[in-house]
N, C-alpha and C positions, 0 to 999 in steps of 0.2 A: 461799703454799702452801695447797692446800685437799685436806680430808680426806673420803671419801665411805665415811660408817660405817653399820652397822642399828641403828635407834634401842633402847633397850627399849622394854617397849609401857606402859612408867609416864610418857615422855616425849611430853609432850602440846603444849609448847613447842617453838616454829621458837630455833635456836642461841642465838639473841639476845637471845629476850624477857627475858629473867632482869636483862639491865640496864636495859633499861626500866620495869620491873617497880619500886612501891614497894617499901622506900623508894628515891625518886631521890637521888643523888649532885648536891648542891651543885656549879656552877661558881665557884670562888674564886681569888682574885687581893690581890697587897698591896693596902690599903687606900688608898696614896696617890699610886700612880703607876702608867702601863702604860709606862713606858719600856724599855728593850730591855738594861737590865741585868739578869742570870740571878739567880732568885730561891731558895734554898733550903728542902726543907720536911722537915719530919720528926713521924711521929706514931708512939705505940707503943698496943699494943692486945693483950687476953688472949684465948688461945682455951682453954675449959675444959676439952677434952676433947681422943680421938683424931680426927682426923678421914678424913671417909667423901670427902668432895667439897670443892673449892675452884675458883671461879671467879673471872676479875681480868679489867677491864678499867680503864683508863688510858689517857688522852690532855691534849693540851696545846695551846694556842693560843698560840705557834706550835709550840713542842717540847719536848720532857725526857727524862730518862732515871731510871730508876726502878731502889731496890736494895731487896731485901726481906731483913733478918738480914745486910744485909754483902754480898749476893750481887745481881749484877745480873741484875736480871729481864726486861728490854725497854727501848726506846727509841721515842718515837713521834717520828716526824720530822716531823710536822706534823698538825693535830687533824684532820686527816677519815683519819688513817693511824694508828691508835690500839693501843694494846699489849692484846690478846687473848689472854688464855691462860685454855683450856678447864679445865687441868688445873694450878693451882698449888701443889699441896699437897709438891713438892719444894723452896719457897722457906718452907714454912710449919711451925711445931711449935708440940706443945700448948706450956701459960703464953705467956711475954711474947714478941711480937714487935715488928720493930722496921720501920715505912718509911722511906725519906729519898729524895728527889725533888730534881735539877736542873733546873729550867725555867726557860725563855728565852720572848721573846716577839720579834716582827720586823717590829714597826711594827704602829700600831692597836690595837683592842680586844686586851685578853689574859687567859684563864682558863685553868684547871686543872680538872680531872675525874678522879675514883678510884671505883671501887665493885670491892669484896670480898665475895662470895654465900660463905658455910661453913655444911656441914652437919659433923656428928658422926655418929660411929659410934654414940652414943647418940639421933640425931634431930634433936639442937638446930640452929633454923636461926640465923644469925648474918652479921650485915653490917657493913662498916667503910667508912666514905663522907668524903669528901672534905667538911671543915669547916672555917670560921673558926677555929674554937680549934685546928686542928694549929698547932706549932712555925713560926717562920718568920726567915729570916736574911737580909741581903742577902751575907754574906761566910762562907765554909767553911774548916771546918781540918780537918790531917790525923787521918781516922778518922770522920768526921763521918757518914759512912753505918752504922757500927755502932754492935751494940745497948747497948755501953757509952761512949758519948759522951756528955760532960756538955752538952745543949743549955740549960741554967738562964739563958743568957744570951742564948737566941734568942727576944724579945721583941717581931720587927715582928707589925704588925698585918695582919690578913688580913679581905678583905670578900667577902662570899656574892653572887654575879651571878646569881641561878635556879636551878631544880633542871636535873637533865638532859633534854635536850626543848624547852629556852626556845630563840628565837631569840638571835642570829645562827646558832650552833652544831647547833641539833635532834639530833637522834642521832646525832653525828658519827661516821662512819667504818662505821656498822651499819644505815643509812637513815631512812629517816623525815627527812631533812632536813637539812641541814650537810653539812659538808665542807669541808676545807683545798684549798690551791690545787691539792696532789698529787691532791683524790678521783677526778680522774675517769679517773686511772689504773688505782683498783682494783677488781675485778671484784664485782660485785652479786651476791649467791650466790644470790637470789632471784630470779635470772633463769637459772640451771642449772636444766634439766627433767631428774626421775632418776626411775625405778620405784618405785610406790608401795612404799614402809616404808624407803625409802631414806633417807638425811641428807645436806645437804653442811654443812659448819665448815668457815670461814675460819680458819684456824693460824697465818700468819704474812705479814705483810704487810712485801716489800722494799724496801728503802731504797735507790733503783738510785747513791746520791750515794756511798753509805759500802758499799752491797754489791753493786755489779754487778749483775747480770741472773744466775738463776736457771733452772734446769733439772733438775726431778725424773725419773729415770728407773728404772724397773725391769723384771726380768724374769718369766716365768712357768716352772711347774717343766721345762719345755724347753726355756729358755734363749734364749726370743724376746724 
């Protein structure tokens, strides 16, 4: 789905840059195997304040599914098909939060990718990035996604493969390079031509396995 908004004129950034943008987001993976058994992640993290803005992007070589507080936030079905969401701050509240990640890999290299952009209503900017020291489990129990789960005993080990932008990967799913077997299904935003001060944002990227094929329609106040 793609969103065609008027920017503010403080928005001096094309949709994307903000994950490209340091700090990069670590691609990480267990430290001992890329075999195709699904690997579990969990990290908790404080945000001090109300907040003003929240950006997420996630993705996964080959896939996962991501809950933020218990609530499921997106699914990338494959890393150049990545979980985008311009506006997270319905998954998010001030103090503690909680993430937990399903990922899988399907033969070959396999990493992981998170970055969280927060601003506060007081200014602070604040980011939360995909690292070696998050939680990591090869086996889950029930509840394991929420913020009250004792992970004390998820102990595998996780290794750092580049920040975001290294090869194989590059900016998977947002250009610059990479892309899963699905990329060349989805649409390049930076090849929509719009009238200057216009935006387009990429919002939601189909999963035509698990969601069929998709069809936005609307009318105008005449009912065309």
């Amino acid at each position: 789905l793609l969103s065609l908004t008027l920017p503010t004129l403080a928005t001096a950034q094309t949709s994307m840059d903000w994950a490209k943008a340091t700090p990069k987001a670590p691609w990480i993976w267990r430290a001992d195997s890329n075999n195709n058994e699904p690997i579990y992640l969990r990290h908790a993290f404080e945000l001090p304040g109300k907040l003003k803005s929240a950006r997420l992007y996630c993705t996964c070589d080959n896939e996962a599914t991501l809950w933020i507080n218990g609530k499921e936030a997106g699914r990338a079905p494959d890393w150049g098909q990545p979980i985008l969401l311009s506006d997270a701050k319905k998954f998010l509240k001030q103090g503690r939060n909680q993430i937990a990640v399903q990922a899988r890999n399907r033969g070959g290299i396999a990493a992981f990718n998170f970055k969280l952009a927060v601003e506060t209503t007081q200014g602070q900017k604040l980011h939360v990035l995909s690292s070696s020291k998050w939680k990591m489990s090869l086996s889950k129990a029930s509840g394991w996604q929420e913020a009250g789960f004792n992970d004390s005993g998820w102990t595998g080990k996780l290794k750092e493969l580049g920040a975001f932008g290294v090869q194989p990967w590059g900016f998977a799913g947002i250009g610059g390079g990479g892309g899963g077997r699905n990329s060349g299904n989805v649409l390049n935003i930076n090849s929509i031509k719009v009238p200057e001060g216009f935006e387009v944002e990429l919002l939601h990227v189909v999963d035509k396995a698990t969601q069929g094929s998709w069809v936005s329609l609307t009318k105008d106040d005449k009912g065309r």
